[in-house]
C-alpha positions in Angstrom: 50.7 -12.8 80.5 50.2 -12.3 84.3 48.3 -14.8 86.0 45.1 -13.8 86.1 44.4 -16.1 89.4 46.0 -13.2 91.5 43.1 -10.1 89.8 40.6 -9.3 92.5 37.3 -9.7 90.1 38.1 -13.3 89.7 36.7 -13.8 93.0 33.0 -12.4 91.5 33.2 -14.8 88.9 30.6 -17.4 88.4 31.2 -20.8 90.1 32.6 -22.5 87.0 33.9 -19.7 85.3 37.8 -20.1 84.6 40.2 -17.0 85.5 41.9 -18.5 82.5 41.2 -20.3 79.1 43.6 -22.6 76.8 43.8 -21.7 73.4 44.2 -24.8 70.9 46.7 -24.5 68.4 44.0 -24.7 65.4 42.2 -22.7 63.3 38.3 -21.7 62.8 37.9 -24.0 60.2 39.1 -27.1 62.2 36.3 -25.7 65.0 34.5 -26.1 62.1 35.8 -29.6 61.2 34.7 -30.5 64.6 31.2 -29.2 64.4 30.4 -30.8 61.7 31.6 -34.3 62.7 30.2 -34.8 65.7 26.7 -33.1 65.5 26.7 -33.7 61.7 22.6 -34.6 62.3 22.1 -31.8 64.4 20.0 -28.5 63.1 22.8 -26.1 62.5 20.8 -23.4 60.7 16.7 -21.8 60.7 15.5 -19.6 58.5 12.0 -18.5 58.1 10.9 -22.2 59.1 13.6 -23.8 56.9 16.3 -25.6 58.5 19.9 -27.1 58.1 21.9 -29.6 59.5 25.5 -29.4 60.4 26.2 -32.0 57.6 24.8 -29.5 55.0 26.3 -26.8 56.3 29.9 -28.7 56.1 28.8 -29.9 52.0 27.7 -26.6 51.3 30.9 -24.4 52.4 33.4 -27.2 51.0 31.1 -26.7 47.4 31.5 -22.4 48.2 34.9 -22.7 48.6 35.3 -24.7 45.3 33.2 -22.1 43.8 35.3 -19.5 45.0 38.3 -21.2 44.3 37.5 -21.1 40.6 37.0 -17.6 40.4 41.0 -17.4 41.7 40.7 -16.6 45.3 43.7 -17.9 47.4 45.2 -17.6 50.5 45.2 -14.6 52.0 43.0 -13.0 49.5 40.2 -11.0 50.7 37.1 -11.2 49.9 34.0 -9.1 50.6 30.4 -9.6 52.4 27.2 -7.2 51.5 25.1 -9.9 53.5 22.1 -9.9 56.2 21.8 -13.0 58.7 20.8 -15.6 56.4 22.3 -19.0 55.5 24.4 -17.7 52.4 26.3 -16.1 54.6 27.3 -18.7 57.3 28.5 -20.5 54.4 29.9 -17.9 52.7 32.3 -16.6 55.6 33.7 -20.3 56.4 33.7 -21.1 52.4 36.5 -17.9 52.9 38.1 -19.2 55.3 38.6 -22.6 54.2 40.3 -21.5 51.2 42.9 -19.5 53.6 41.4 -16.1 52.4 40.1 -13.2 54.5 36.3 -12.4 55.4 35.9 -8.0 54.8 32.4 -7.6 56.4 30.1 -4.9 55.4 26.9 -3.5 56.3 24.6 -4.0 53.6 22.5 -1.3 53.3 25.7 1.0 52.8 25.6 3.7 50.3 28.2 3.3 47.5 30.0 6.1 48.5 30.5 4.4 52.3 31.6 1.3 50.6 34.7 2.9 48.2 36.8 4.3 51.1 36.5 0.3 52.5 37.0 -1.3 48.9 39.7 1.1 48.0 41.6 0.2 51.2 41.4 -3.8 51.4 40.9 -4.3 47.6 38.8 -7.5 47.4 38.7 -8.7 44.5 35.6 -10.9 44.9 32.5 -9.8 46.6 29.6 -11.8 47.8 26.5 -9.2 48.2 22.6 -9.5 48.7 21.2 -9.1 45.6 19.1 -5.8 47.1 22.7 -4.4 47.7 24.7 -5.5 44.5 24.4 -2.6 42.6 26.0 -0.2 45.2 29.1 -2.7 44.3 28.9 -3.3 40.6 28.4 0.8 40.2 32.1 0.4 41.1 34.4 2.4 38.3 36.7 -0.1 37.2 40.0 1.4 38.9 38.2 -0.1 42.1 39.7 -3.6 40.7 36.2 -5.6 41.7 36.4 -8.8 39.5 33.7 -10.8 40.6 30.2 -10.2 42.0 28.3 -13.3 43.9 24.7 -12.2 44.2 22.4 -14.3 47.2 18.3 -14.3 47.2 17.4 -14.6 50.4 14.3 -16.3 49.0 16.5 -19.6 47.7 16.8 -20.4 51.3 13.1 -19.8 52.1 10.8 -23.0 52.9 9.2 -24.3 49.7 5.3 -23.2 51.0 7.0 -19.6 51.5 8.9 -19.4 48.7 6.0 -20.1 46.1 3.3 -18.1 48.5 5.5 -15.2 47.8 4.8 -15.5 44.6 1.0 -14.8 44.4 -0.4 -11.5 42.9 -1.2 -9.8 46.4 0.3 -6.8 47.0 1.0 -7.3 50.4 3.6 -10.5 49.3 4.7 -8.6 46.5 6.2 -6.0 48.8 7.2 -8.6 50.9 9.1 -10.2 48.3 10.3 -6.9 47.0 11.8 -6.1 50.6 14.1 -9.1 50.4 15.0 -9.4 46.7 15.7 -7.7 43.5 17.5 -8.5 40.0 21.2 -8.2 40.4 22.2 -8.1 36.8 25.9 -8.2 35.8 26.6 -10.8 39.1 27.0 -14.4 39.4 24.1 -16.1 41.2 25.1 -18.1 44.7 23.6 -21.2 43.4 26.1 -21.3 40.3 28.8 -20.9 43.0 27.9 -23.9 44.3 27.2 -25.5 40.6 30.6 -27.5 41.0 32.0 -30.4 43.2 33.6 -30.1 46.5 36.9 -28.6 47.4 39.7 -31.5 47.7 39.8 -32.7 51.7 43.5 -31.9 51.4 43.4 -28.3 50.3 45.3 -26.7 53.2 43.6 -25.1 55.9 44.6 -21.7 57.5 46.8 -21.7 60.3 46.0 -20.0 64.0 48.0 -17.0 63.8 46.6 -16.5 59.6 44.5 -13.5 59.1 40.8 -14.3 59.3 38.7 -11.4 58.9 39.1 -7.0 58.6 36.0 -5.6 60.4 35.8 -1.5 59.6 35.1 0.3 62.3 34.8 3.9 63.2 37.6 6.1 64.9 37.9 9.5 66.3 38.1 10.9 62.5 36.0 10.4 59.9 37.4 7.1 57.5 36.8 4.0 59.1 39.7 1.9 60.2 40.1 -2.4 58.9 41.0 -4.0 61.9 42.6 -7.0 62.1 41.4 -10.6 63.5 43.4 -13.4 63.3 42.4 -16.8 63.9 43.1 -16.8 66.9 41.8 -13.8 67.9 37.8 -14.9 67.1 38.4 -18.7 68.6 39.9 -16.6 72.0 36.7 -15.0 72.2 34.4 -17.3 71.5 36.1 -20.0 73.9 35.9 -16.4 76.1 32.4 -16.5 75.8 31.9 -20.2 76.1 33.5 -20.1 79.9 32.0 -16.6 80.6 27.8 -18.6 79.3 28.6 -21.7 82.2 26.5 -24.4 81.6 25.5 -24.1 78.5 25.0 -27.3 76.8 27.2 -28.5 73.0 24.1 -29.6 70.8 21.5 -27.9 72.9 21.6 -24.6 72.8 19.3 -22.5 70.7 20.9 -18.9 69.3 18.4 -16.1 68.0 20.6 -14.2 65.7 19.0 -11.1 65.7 22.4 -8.8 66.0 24.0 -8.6 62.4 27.0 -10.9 61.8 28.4 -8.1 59.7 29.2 -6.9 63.3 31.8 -7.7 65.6 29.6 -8.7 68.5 26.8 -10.5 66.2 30.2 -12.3 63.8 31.6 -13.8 67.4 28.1 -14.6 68.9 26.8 -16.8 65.9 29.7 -17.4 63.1 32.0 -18.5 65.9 30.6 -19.4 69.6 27.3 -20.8 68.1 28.8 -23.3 65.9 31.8 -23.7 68.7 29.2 -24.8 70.6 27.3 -26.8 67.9 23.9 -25.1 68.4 21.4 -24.1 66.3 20.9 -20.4 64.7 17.4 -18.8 64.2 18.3 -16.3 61.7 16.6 -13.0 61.5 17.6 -10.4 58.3 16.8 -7.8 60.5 15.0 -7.8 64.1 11.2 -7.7 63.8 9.3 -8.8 67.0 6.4 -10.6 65.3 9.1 -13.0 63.6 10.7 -13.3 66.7 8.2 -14.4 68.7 6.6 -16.7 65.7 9.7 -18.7 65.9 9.7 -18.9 69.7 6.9 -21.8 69.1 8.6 -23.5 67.4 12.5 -23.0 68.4 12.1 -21.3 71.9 15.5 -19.5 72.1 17.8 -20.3 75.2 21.2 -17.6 74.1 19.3 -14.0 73.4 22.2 -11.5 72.9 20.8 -7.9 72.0 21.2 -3.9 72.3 18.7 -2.8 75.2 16.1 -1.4 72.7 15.4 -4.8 71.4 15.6 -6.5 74.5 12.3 -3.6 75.3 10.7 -4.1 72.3 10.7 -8.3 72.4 9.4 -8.3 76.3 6.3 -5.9 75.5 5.9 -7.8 72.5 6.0 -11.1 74.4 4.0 -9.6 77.2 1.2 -8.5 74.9 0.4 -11.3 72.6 1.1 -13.5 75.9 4.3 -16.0 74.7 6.9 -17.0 76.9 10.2 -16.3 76.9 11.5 -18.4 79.5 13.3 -20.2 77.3 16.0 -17.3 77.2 19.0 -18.2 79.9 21.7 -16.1 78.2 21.1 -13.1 77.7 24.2 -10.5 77.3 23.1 -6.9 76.4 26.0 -4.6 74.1 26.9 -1.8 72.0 24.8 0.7 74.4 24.2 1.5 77.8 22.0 -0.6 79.2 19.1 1.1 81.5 17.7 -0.3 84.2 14.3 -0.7 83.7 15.4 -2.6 80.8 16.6 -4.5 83.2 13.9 -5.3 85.3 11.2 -5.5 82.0 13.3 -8.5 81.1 13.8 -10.3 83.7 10.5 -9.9 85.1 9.2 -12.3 81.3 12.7 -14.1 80.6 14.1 -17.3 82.3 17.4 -15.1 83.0 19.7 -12.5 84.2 20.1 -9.8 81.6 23.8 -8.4 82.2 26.0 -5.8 80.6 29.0 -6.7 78.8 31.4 -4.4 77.4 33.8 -4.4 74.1 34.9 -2.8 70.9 35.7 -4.2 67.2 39.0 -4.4 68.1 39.0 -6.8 71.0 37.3 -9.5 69.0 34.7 -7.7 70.6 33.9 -8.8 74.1 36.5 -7.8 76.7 34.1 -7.9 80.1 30.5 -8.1 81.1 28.9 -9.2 84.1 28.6 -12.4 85.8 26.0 -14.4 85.2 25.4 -14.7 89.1 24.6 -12.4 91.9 27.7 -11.0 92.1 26.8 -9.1 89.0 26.6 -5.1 89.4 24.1 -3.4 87.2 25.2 -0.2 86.0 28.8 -1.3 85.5 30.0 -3.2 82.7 31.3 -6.0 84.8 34.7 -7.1 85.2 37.6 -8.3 82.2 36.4 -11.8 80.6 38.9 -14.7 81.4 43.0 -14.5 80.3 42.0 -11.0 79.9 43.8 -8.1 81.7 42.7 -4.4 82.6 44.6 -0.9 83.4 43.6 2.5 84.2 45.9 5.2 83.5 46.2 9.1 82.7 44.5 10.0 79.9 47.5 11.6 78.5 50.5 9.1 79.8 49.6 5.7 79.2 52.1 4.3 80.8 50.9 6.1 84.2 48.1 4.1 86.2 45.5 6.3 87.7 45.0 5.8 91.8 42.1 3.1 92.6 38.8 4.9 92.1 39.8 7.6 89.8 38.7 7.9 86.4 41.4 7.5 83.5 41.5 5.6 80.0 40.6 1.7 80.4 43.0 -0.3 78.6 43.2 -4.0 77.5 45.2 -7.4 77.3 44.4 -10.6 75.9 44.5 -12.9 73.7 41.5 -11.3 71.4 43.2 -8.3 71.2 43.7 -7.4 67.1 46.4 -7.1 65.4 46.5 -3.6 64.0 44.5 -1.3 61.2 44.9 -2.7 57.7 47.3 -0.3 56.2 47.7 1.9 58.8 50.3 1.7 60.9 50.1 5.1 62.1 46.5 4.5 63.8 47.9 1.3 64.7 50.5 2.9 67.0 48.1 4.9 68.3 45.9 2.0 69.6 48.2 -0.7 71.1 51.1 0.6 73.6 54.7 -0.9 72.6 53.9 -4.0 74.7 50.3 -4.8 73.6 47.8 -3.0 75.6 44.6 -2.0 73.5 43.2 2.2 74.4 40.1 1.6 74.0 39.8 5.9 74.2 37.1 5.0 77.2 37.3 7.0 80.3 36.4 4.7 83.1 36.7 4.3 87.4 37.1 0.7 88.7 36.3 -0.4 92.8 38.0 -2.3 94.5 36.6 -6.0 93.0 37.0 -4.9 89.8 33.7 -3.6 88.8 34.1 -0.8 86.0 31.9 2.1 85.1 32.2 4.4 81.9 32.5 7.4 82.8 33.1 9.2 79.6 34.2 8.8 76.4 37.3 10.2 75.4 36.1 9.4 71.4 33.3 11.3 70.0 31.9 8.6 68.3 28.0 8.7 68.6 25.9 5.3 69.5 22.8 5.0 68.1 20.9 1.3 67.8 23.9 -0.5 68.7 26.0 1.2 65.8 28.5 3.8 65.9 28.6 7.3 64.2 31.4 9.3 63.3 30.3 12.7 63.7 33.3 13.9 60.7 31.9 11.5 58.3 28.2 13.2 58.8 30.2 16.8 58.6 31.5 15.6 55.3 28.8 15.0 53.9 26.4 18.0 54.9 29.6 20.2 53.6 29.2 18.5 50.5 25.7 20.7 49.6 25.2 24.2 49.0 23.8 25.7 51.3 25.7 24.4 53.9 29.3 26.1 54.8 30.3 24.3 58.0 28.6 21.5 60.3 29.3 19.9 63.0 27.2 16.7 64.7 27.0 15.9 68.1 25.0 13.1 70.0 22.0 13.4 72.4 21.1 11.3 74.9 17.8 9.1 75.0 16.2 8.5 77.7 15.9 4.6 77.2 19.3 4.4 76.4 21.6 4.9 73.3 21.9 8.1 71.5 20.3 10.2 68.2 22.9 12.4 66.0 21.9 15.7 65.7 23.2 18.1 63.6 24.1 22.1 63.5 24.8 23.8 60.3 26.2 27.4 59.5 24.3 28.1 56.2 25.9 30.1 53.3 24.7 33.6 52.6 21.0 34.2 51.8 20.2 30.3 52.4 17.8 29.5 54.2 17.2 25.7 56.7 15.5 23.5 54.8 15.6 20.4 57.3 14.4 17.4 55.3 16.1 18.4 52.1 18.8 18.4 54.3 17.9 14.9 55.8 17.2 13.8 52.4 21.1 14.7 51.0 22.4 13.0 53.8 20.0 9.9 53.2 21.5 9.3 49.8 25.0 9.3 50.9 24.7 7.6 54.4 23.5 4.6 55.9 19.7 5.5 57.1 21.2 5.1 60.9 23.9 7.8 60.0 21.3 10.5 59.0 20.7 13.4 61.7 17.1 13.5 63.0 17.3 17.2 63.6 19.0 19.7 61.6 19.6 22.8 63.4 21.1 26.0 62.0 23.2 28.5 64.2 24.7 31.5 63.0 28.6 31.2 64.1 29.9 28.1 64.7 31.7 28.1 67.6 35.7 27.8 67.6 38.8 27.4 69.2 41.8 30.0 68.6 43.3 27.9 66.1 39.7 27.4 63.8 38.7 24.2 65.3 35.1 23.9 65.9 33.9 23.5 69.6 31.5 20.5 69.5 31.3 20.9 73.0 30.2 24.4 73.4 27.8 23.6 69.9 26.3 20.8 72.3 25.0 23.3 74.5 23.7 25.5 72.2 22.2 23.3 70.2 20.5 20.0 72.0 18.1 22.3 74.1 16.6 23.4 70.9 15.8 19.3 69.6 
């Protein structure tokens, strides 16, 4: 790779910040290893109160990967998460990896009809799934080849008190309760996993360049795509992310994990650069400001890593009930554009600089961001991360770089680049150039230092709460009822970031809109953020000569109507 000493951003880096970072030849597990030896007293873990030190953690994924070892997974296998944050699945993920296997991350509240497309591409044979989302997996038919089932209560891991208070005949606990558990039959509970002994030291651990993890993640079409993340690929980034957070302290460091580890950017944050670092995770099952702030008494975070929305929502939280958040030095906002007055709301209650960083599933994710310094630029997504390289070229020759200042397709270098699409090499090819450059399908401009703003996106995928959309995999599915001949789903723009997916439908003959019963179809074969909130119906859709419909030209004729 060129030396990234002579790139012009390098210059805006941080005081401390490396233009380049050496990658040991080892795997995550040895991190792992590491963690676990030297702050083997240290918290590793919180939930709801509860906590667990880094010598636990180590006993409890050598007993998982036992466990799994039993039930016949190997190297290489892979093997499939349905989990929230919670400690189940810390374990769970380096239990996998220990054993050589590879982590297939899923979102948890996915329908079961999201899930088969994923299943029927990586075929996992073993799947370890929230108990609440278990049944989405076990309603499997049996040419899916799903052998084994783990089920997790979130409520094991609760704090004694909790655990039993939940219990009493109120109905606000009994909701509670119901929220975060259910009976899984037909699955093996997590505690029997860990019934048996520990894995022999001398099972053999993964190597650097071994498969680690397939994280689906939408395209330009409809089926989501596996990509590929070696070993090496995770440790790059989170060593990335170590150099880019300077001065953050191994043993020290408090990590709110608020993102969801079943995605890229929440996976890296907490799975890999948290226990890198040997710091302790607060783990939320999903983000709810009163829990946040609750466990800022007693574990006041210093990393908080979120999509602008939540970084809103925690400092008028904070502000109201009158808690401090000072704490919070890191703080790297993602997934979304990130507004200004975000911005400012933060800053003005946090101990911090909130910047912008920029990446996608397949660069590990993080590929730039802002410096944590004045050099930052709001407004731009900062400048590449360190060993990582940048071009701008014509959005139809790749090879062809763009003049400085004009917009054309950013594409990336480095060593958290993936490796390709599980079993697709054709949308491989389509994604890294002949000599290793990611298209990241964004249309960007770039000054002078480096500084790079998104100017478009040459991928219609929609971004709403951090996630993306595919608008053809909506289509699909409001195609799939009567009264709906054609669709087509675009995105509209909020005005505190991030986007909605809105929907236009031609009806059938003599149909008429029926917009919730619409919403309602869609919500029992999509993931909740997936559903349209507005359903408009237009007469014609509007199409190209060849029959292709004009999402563009539906845009304008639909969004002033929402």
């Amino acid at each position: 790779m060129q030396n990234t000493d002579v790139q012009p951003w390098v210059k805006n880096y941080q005081p401390g910040v490396p233009a380049e970072i050496d990658l040991p030849d080892e795997s995550l597990v040895h991190m792992l290893d590491r963690s676990v030896a030297e702050a083997g007293k240290l918290p590793a873990l919180e939930f709801f109160g509860r906590r667990t030190s880094y010598a636990e953690l180590g006993e409890q994924v050598d007993r998982a990967a036992e466990g799994l070892r039993l039930l016949g997974v190997k190297a290489g296998d892979r093997v499939a998460l349905l989990l929230p944050n919670c400690p189940q699945h810390v374990v769970a993920f380096y239990a996998i990896l220990r054993l050589g296997a590879v982590v297939v991350e899923h979102n948890p509240l996915y329908t079961a009809r999201e899930l088969r497309h994923q299943f029927e591409d990586h075929g996992a044979k073993v799947v370890i799934a929230w108990d609440k989302a278990a049944d989405a997996v076990t309603s499997f038919p049996a040419d899916i080849g799903v052998g084994h089932v783990v089920s997790v209560n979130l409520l094991d891991e609760f704090p004694t008190v909790k655990r039993l208070a939940l219990r009493l005949p109120v109905k606000k606990l009994r909701e509670t309760r119901e929220s975060l558990s259910s009976p899984a039959p037909g699955t093996m509970p997590w505690k029997q996993l860990l019934s048996h002994g520990p894995l022999v030291a001398n099972h053999p651990r993964p190597a650097v360049g071994d498969l680690a993890a397939i994280q689906y993640t939408s395209g330009t079409t409809g089926r989501p795509k596996g990509a590929m993340l070696t070993h090496r690929n995770l440790y790059a980034n989170a060593l990335q992310g170590e150099a880019w957070m300077h001065g953050a302290e191994y043993g020290k460091e408090i990590f709110y994990a608020i993102l969801p580890m079943f995605h890229a950017f929440g996976l890296t944050l907490y799975l890999t650069y948290g226990i890198r670092k040997q710091g302790l995770l607060v783990l939320f099952p999903k983000f709810d400001p009163d829990l946040v702030l609750a466990a800022m008494k007693k574990s006041p975070a210093t990393v908080y890593c979120a999509v602008p929305p939540i970084y809103e929502r925690t400092a008028l939280a904070a502000k109201e009930k009158g808690i401090s958040l000072k704490s919070c030095r890191f703080c790297i906002s993602g997934a979304m554009n990130l507004p200004d007055h975000v911005v400012e709301l933060w800053e003005s209650v946090s101990g911090g600089l909130l910047v912008e960083g920029y990446g996608m599933t397949e660069s590990s994710p993080v590929a730039m961001g802002n410096p944590f310094h004045p050099t930052r630029r709001p407004g731009t997504i900062g400048v590449p991360f360190p060993s990582t390289l940048m071009r701008v070229v014509d959005l139809d020759s790749p090879a062809v770089e763009v003049a400085q200042g004009e917009p054309g397709e950013l594409l990336i270098k480095g060593p958290q680049v993936f490796q390709g699409y599980w079993n697709n090499p054709e949308e491989t090819a389509k994604a890294l150039t002949p000599d290793g450059w990611l298209r990241t399908g964004d249309v960007v401009t770039v000054d002078p230092d480096g500084f790079t703003t998104i100017v478009d996106r040459a991928k219609e995928l929609i971004i709403t709460g951090g996630f993306n959309v595919s608008p053809s995999e909506v289509e699909s599915v409001l195609c799939q009822h009567p009264d709906v001949a054609d669709a087509a789903v675009v995105a509209k723009a909020l005005e505190r970031g991030g986007e909605m997916v809105v929907a236009a439908v031609e009806l059938v003959p003599g149909a008429e809109l029926d917009e919730e019963a619409l919403r309602e179809f869609c919500r029992g074969n999509l993931a909740a953020y997936k559903v349209p909130k507005h359903v408009v119906a237009i007469g014609d859709m509007p199409r190209s000569m060849l029959g292709k419909i004009l999402r563009k030209q539906v845009r304008e004729q639909v969004l002033p109507l929402v």
